[in-house]
CHARMM internal coordinates of N, CA and C (Angstrom, degrees):
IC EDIT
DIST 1 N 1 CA 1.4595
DIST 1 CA 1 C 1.5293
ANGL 1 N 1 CA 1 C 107.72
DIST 1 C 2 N 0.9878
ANGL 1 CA 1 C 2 N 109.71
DIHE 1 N 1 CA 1 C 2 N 133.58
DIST 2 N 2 CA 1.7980
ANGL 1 C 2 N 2 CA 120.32
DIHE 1 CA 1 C 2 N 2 CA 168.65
DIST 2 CA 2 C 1.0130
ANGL 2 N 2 CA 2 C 109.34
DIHE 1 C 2 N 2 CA 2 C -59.00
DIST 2 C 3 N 1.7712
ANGL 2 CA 2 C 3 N 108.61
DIHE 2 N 2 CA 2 C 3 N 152.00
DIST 3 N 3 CA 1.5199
ANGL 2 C 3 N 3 CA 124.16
DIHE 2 CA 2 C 3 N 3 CA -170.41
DIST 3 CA 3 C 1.5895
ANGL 3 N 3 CA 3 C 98.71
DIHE 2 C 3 N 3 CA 3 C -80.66
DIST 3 C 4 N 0.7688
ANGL 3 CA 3 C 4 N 119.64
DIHE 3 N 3 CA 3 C 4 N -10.90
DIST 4 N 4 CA 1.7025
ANGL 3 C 4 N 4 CA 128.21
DIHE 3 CA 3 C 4 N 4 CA -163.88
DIST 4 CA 4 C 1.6768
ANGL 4 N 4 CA 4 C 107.97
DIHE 3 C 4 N 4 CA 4 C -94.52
DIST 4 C 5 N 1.2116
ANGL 4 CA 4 C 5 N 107.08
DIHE 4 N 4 CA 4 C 5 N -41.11
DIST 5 N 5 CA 1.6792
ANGL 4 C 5 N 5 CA 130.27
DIHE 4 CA 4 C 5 N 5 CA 166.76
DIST 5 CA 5 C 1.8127
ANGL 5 N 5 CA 5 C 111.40
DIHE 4 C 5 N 5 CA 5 C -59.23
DIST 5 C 6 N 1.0588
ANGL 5 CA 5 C 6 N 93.03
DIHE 5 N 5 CA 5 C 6 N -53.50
DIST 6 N 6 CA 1.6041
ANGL 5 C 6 N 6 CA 104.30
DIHE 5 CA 5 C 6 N 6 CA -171.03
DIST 6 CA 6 C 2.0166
ANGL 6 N 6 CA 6 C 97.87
DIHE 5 C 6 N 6 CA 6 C -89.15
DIST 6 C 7 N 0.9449
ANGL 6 CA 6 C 7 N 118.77
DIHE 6 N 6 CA 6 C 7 N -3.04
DIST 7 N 7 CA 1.1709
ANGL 6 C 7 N 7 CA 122.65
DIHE 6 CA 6 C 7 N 7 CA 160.79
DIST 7 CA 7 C 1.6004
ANGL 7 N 7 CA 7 C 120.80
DIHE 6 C 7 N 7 CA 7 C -73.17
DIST 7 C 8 N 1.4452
ANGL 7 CA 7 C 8 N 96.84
DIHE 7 N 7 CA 7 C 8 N -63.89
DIST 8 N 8 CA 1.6090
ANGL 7 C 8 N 8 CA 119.54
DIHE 7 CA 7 C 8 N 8 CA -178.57
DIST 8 CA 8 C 1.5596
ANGL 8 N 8 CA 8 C 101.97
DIHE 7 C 8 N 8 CA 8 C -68.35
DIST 8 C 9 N 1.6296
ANGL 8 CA 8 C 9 N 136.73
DIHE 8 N 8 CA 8 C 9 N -0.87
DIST 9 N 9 CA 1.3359
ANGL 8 C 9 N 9 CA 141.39
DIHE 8 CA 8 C 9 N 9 CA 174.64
DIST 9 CA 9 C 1.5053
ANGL 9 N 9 CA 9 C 101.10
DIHE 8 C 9 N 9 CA 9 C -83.96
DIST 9 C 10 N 1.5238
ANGL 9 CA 9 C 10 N 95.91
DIHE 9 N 9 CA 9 C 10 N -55.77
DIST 10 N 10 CA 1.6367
ANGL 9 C 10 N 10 CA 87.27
DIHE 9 CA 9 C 10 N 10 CA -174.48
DIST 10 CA 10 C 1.4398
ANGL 10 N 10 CA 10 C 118.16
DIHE 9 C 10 N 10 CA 10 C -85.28
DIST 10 C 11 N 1.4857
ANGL 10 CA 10 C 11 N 129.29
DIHE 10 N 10 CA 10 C 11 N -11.60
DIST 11 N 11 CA 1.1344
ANGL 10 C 11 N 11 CA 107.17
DIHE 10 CA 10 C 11 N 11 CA 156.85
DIST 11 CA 11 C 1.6819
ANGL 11 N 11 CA 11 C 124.43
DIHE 10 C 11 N 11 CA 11 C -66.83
DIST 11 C 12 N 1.2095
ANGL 11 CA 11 C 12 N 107.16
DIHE 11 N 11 CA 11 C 12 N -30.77
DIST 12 N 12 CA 1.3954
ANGL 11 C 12 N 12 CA 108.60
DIHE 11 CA 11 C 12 N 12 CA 170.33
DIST 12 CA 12 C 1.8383
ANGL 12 N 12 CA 12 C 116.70
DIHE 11 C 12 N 12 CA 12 C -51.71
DIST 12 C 13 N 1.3860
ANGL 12 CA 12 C 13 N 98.70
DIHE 12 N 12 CA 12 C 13 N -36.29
DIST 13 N 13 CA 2.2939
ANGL 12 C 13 N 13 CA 93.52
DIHE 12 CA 12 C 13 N 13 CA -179.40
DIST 13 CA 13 C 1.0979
ANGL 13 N 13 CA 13 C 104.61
DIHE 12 C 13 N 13 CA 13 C -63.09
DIST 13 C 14 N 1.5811
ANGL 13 CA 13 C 14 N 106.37
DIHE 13 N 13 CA 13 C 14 N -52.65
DIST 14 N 14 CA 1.9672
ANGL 13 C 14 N 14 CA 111.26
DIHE 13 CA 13 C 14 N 14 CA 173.62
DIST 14 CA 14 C 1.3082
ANGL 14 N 14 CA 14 C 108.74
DIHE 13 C 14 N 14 CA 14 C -49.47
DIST 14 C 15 N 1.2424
ANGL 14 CA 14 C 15 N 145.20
DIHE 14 N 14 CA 14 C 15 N -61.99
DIST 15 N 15 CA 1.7406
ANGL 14 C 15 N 15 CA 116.41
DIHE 14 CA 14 C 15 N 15 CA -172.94
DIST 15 CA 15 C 0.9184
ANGL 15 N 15 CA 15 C 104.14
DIHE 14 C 15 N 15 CA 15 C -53.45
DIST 15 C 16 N 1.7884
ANGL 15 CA 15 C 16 N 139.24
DIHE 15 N 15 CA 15 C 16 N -48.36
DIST 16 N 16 CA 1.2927
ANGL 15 C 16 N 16 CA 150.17
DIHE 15 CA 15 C 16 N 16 CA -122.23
DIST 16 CA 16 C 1.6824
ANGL 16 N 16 CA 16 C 86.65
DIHE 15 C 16 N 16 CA 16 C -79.30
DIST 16 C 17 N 1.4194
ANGL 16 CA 16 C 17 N 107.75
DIHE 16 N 16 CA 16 C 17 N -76.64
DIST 17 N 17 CA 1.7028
ANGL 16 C 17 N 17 CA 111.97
DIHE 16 CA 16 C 17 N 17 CA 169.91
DIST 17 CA 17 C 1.2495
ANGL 17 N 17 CA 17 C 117.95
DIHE 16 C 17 N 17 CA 17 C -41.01
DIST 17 C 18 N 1.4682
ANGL 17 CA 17 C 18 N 122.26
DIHE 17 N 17 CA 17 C 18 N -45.41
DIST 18 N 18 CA 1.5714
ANGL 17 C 18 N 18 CA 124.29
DIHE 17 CA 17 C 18 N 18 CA 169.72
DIST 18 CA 18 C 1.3694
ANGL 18 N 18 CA 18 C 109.37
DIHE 17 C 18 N 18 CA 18 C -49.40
DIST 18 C 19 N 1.0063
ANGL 18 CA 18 C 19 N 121.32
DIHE 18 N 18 CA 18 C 19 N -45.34
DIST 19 N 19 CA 1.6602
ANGL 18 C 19 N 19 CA 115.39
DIHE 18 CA 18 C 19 N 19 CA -165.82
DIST 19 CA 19 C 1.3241
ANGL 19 N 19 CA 19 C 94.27
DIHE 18 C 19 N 19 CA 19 C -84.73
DIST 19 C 20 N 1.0828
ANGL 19 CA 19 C 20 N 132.83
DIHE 19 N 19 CA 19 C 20 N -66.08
DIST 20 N 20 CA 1.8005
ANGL 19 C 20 N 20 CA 112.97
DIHE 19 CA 19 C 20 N 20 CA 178.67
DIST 20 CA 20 C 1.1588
ANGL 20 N 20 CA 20 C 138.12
DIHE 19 C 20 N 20 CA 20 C -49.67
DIST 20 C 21 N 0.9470
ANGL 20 CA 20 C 21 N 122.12
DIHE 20 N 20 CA 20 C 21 N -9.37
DIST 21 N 21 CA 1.4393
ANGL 20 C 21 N 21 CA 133.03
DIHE 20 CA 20 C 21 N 21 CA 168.79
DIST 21 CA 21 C 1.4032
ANGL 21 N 21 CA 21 C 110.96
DIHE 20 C 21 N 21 CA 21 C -100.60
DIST 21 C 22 N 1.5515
ANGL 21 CA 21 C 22 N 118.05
DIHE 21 N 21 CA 21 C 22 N -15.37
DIST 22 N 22 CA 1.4065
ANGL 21 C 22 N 22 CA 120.37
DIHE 21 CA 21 C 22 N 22 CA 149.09
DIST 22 CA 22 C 1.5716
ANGL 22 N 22 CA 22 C 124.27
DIHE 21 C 22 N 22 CA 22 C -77.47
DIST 22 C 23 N 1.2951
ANGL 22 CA 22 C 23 N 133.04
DIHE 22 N 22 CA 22 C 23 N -49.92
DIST 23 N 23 CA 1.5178
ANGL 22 C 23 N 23 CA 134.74
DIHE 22 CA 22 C 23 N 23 CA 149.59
DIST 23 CA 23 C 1.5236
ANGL 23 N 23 CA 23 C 110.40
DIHE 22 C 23 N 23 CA 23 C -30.19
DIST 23 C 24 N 1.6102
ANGL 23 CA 23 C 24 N 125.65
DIHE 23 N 23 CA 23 C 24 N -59.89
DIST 24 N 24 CA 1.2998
ANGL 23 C 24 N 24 CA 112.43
DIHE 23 CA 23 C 24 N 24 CA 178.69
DIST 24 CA 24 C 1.6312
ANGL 24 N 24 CA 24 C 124.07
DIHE 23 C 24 N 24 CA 24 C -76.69
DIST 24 C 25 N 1.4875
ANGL 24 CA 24 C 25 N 105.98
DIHE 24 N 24 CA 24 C 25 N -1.62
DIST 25 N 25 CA 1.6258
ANGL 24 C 25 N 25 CA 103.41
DIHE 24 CA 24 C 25 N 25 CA 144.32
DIST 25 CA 25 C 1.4018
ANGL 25 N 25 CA 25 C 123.37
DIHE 24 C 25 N 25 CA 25 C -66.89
DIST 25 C 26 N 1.3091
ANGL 25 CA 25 C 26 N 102.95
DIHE 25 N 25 CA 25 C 26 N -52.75
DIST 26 N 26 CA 1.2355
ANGL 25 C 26 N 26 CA 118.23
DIHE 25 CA 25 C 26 N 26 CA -160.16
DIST 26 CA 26 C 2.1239
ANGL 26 N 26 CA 26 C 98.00
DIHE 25 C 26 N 26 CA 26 C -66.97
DIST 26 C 27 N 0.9879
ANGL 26 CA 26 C 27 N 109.54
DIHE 26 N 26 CA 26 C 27 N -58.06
DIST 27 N 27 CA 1.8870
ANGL 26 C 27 N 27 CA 101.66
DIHE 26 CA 26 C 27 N 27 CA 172.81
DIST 27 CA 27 C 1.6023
ANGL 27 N 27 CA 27 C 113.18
DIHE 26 C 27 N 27 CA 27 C -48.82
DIST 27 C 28 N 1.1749
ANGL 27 CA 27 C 28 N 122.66
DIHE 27 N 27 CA 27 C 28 N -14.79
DIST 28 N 28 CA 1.5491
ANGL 27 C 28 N 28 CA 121.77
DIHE 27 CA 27 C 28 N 28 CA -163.79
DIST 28 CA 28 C 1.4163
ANGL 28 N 28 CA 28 C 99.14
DIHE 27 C 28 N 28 CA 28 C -103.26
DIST 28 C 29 N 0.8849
ANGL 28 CA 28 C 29 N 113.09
DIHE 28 N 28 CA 28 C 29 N -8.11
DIST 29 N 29 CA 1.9830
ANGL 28 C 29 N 29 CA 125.06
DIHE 28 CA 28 C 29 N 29 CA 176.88
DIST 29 CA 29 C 1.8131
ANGL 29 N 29 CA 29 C 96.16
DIHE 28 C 29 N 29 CA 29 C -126.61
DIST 29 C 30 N 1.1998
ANGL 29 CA 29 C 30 N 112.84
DIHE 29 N 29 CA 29 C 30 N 57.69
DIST 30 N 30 CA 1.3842
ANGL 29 C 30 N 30 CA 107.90
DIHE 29 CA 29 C 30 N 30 CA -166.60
DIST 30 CA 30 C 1.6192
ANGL 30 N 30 CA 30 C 104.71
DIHE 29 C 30 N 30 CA 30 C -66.64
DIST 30 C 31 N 1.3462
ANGL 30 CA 30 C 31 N 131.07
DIHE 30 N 30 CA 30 C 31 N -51.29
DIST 31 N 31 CA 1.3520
ANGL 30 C 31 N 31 CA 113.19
DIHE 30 CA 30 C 31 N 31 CA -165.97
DIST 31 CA 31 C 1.6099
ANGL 31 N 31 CA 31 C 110.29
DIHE 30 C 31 N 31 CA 31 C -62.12
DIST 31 C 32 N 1.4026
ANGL 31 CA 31 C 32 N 120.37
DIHE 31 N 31 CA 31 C 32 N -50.34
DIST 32 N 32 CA 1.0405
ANGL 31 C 32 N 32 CA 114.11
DIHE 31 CA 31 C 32 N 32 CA -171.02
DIST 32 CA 32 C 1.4740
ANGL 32 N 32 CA 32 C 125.94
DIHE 31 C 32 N 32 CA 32 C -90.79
DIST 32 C 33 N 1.3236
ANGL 32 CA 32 C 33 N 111.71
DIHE 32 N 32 CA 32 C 33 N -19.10
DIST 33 N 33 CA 1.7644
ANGL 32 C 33 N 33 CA 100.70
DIHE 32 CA 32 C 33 N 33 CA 151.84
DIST 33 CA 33 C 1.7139
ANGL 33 N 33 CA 33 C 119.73
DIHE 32 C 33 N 33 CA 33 C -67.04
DIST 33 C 34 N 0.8841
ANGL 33 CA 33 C 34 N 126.51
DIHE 33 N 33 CA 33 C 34 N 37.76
DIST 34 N 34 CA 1.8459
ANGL 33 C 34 N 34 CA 102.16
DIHE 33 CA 33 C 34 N 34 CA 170.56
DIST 34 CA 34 C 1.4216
ANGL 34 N 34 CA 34 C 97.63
DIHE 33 C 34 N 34 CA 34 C -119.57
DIST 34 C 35 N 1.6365
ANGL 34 CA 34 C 35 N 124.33
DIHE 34 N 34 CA 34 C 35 N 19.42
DIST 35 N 35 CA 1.4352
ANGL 34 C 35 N 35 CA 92.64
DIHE 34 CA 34 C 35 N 35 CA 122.81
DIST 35 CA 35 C 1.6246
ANGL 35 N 35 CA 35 C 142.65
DIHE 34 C 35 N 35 CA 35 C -109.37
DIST 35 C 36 N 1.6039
ANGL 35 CA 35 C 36 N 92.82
DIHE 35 N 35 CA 35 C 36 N 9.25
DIST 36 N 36 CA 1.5183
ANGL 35 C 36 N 36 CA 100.12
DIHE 35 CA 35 C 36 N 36 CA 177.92
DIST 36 CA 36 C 1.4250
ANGL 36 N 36 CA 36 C 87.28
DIHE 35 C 36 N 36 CA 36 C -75.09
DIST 36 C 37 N 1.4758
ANGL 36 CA 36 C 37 N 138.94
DIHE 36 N 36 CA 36 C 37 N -39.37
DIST 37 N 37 CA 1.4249
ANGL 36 C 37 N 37 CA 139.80
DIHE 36 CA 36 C 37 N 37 CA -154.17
DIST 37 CA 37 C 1.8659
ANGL 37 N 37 CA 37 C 93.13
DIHE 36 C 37 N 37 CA 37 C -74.82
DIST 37 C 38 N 0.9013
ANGL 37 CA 37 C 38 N 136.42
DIHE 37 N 37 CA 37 C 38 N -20.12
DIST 38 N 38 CA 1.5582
ANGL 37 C 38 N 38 CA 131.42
DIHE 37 CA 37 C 38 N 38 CA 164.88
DIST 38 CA 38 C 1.2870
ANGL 38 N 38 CA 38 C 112.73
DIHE 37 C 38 N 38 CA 38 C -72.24
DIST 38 C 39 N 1.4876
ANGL 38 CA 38 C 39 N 118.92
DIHE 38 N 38 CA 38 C 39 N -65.09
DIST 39 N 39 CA 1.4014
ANGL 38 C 39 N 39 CA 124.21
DIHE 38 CA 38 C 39 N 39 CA -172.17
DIST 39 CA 39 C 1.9570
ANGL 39 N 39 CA 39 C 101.65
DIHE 38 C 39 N 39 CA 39 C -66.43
DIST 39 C 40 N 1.0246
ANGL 39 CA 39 C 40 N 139.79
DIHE 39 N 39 CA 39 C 40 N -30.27
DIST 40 N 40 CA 1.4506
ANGL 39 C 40 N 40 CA 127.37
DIHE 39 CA 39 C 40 N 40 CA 146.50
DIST 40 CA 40 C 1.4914
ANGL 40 N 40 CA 40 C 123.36
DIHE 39 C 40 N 40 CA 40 C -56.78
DIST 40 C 41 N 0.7058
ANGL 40 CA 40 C 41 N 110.22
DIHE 40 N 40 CA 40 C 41 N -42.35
DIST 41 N 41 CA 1.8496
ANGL 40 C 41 N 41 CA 101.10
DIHE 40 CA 40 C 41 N 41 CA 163.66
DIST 41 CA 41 C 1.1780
ANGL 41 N 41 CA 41 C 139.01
DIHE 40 C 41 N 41 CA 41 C -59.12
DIST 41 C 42 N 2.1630
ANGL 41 CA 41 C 42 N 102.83
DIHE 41 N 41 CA 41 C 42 N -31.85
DIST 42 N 42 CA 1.3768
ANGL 41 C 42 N 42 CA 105.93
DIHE 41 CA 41 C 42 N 42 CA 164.31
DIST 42 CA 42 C 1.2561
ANGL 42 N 42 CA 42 C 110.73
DIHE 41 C 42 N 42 CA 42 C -80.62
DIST 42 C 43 N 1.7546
ANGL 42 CA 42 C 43 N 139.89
DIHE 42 N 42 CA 42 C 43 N -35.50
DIST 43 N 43 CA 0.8093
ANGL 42 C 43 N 43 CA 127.38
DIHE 42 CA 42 C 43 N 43 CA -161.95
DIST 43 CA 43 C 1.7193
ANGL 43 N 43 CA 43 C 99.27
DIHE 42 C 43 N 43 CA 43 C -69.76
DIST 43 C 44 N 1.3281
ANGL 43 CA 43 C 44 N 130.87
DIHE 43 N 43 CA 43 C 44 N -26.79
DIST 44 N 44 CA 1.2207
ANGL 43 C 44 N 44 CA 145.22
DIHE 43 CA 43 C 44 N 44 CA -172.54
DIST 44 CA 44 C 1.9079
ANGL 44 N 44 CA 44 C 105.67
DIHE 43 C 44 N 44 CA 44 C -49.07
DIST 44 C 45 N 1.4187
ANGL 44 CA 44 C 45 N 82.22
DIHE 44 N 44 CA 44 C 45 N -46.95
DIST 45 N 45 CA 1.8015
ANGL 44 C 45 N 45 CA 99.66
DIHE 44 CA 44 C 45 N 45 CA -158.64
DIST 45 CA 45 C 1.4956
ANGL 45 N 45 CA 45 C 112.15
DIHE 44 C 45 N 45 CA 45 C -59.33
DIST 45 C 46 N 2.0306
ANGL 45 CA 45 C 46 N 95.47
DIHE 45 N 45 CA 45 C 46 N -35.89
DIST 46 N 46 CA 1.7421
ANGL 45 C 46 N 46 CA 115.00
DIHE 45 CA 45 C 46 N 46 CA -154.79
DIST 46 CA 46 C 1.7233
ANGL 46 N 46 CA 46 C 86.40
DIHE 45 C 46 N 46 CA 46 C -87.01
DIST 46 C 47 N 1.4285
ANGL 46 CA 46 C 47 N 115.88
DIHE 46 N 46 CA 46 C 47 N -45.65
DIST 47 N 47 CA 1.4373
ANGL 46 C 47 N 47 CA 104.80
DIHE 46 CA 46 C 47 N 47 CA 172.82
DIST 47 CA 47 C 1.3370
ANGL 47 N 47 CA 47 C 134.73
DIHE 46 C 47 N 47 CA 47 C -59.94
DIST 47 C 48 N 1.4940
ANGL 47 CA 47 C 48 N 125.78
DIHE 47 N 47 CA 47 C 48 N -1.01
DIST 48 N 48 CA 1.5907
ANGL 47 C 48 N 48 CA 146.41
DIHE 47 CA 47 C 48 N 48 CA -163.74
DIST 48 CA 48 C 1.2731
ANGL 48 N 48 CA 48 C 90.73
DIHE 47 C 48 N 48 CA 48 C -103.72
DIST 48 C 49 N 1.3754
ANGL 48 CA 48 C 49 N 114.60
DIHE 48 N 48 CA 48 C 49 N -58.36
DIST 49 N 49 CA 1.7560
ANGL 48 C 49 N 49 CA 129.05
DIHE 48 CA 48 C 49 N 49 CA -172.70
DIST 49 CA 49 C 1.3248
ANGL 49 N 49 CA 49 C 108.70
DIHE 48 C 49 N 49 CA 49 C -45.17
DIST 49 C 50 N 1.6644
ANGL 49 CA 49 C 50 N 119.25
DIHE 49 N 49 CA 49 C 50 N -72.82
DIST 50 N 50 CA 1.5000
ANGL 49 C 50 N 50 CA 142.25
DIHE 49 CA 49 C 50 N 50 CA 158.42
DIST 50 CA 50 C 1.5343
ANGL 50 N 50 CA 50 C 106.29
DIHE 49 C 50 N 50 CA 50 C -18.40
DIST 50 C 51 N 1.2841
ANGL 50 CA 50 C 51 N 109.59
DIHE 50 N 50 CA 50 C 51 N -57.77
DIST 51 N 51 CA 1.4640
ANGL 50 C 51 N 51 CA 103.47
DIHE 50 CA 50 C 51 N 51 CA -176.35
DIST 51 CA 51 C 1.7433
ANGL 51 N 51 CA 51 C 124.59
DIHE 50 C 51 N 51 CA 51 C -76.73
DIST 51 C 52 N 1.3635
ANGL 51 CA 51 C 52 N 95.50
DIHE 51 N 51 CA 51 C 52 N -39.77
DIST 52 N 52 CA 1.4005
ANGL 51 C 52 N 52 CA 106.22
DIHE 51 CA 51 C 52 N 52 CA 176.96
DIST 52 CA 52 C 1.6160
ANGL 52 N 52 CA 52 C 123.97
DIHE 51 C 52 N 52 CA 52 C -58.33
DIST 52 C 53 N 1.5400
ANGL 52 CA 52 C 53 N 107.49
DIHE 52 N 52 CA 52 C 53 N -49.50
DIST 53 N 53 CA 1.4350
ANGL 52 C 53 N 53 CA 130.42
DIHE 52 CA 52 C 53 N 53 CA 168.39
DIST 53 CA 53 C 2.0654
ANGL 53 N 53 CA 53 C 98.43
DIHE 52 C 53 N 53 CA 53 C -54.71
DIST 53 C 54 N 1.3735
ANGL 53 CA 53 C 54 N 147.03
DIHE 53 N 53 CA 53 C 54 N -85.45
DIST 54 N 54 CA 0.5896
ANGL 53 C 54 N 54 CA 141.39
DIHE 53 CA 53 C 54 N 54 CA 171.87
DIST 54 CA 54 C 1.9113
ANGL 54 N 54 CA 54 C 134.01
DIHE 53 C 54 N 54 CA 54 C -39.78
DIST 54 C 55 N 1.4679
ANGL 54 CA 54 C 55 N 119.55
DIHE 54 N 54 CA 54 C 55 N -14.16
DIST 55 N 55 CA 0.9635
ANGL 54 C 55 N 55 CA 136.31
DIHE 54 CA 54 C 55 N 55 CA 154.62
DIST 55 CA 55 C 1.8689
ANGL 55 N 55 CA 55 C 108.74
DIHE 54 C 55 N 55 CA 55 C -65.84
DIST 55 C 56 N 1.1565
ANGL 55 CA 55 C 56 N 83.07
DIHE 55 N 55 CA 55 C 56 N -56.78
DIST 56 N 56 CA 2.5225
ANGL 55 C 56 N 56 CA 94.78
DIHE 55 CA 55 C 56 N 56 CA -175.56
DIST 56 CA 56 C 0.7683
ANGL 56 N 56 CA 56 C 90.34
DIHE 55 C 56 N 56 CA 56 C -60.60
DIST 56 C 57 N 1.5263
ANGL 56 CA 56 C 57 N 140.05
DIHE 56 N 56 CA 56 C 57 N -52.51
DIST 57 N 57 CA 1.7095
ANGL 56 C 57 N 57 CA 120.37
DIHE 56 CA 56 C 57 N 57 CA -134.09
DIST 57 CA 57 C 1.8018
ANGL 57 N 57 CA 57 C 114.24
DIHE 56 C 57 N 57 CA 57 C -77.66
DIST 57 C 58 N 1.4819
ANGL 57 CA 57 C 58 N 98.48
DIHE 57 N 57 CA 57 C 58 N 103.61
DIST 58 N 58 CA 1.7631
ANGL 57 C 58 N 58 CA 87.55
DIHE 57 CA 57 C 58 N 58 CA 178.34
DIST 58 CA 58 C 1.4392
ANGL 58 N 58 CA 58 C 115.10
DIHE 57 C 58 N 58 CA 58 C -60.74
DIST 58 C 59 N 1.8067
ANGL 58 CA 58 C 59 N 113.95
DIHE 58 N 58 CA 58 C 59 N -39.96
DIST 59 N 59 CA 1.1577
ANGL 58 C 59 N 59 CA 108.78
DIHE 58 CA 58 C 59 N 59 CA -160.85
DIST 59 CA 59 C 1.8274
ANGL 59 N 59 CA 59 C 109.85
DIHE 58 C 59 N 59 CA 59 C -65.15
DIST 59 C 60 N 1.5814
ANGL 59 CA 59 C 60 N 130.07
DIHE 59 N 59 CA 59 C 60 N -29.19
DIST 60 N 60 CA 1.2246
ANGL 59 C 60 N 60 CA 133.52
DIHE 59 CA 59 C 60 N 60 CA 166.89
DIST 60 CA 60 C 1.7113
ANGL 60 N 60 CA 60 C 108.71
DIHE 59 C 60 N 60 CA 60 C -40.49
DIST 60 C 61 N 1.2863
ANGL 60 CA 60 C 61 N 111.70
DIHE 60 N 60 CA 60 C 61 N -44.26
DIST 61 N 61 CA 1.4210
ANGL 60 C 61 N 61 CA 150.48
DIHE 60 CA 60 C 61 N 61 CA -170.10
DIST 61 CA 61 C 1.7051
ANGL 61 N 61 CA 61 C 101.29
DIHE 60 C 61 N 61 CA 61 C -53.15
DIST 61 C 62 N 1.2805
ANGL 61 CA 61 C 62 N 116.25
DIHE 61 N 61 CA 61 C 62 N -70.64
DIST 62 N 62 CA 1.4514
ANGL 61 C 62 N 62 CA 122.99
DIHE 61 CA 61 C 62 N 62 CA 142.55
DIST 62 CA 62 C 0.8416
ANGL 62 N 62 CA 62 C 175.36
DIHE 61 C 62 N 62 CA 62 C 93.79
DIST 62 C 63 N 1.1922
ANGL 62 CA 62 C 63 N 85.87
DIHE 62 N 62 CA 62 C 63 N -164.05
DIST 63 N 63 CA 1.7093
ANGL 62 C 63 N 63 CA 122.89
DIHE 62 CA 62 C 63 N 63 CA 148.31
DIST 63 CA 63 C 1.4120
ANGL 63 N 63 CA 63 C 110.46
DIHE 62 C 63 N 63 CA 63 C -81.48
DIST 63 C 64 N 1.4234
ANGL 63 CA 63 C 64 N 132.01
DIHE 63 N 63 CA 63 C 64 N -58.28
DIST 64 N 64 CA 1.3648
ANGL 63 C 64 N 64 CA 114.21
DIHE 63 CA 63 C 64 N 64 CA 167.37
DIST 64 CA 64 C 1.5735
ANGL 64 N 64 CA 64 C 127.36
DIHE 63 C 64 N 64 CA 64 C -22.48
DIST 64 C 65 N 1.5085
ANGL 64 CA 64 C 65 N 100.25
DIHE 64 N 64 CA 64 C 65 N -56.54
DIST 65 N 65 CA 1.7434
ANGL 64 C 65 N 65 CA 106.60
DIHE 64 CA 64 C 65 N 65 CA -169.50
DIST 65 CA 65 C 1.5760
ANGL 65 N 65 CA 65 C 89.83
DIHE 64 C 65 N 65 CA 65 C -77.79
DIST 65 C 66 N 1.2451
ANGL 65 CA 65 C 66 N 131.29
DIHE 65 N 65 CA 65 C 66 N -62.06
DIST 66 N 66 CA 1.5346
ANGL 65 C 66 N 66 CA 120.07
DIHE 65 CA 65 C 66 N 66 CA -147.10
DIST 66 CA 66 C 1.8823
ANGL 66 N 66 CA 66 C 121.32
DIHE 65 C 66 N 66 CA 66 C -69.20
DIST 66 C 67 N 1.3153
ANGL 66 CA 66 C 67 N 92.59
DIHE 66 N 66 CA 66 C 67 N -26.75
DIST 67 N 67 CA 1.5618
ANGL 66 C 67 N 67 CA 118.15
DIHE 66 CA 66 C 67 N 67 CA -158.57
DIST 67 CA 67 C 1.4838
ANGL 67 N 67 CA 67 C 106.05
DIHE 66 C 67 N 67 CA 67 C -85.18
DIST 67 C 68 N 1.5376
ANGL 67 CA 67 C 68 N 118.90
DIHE 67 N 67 CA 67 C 68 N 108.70
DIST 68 N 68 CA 1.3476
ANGL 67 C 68 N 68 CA 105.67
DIHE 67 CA 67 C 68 N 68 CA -167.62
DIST 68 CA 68 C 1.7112
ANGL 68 N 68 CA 68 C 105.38
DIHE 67 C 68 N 68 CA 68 C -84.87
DIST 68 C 69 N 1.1696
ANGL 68 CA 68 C 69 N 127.81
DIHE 68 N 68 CA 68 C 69 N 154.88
DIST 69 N 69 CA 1.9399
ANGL 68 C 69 N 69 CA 126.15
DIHE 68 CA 68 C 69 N 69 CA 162.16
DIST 69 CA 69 C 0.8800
ANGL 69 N 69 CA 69 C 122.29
DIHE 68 C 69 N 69 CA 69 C -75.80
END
COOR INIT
IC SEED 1 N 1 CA 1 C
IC BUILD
């Protein structure tokens, strides 16, 4: 496995734990977190996207290997 793979794994546990322990702030202050509980969901969504899009993309894919610097 690539160092780059196993990189992007563990940043992924850290939000994963980050964000839950942010949601269970955010329910324990229930009236007034639901709008931090929106703006975590979008930021949630754009970070899923980011990852997902860059996981598919062969052509990123490549260019990495073929393209010398």
């Amino acid at each position: 496995m690539a160092l780059d793979k196993i990189a992007l794994i563990c940043v992924l546990v850290v939000v994963g734990v980050w964000c839950s322990v942010m949601l269970t702030g955010i329910v324990a202050t229930f009236p007034y977190g639901l709008p931090v509980l929106g703006v975590v969901a979008v930021v949630g969504y754009f970070f899923y996207r980011v990852i997902r899009d860059r996981l598919g993309n062969a052509e990123d894919d490549y260019y990495e290997k073929n393209v010398e610097k």
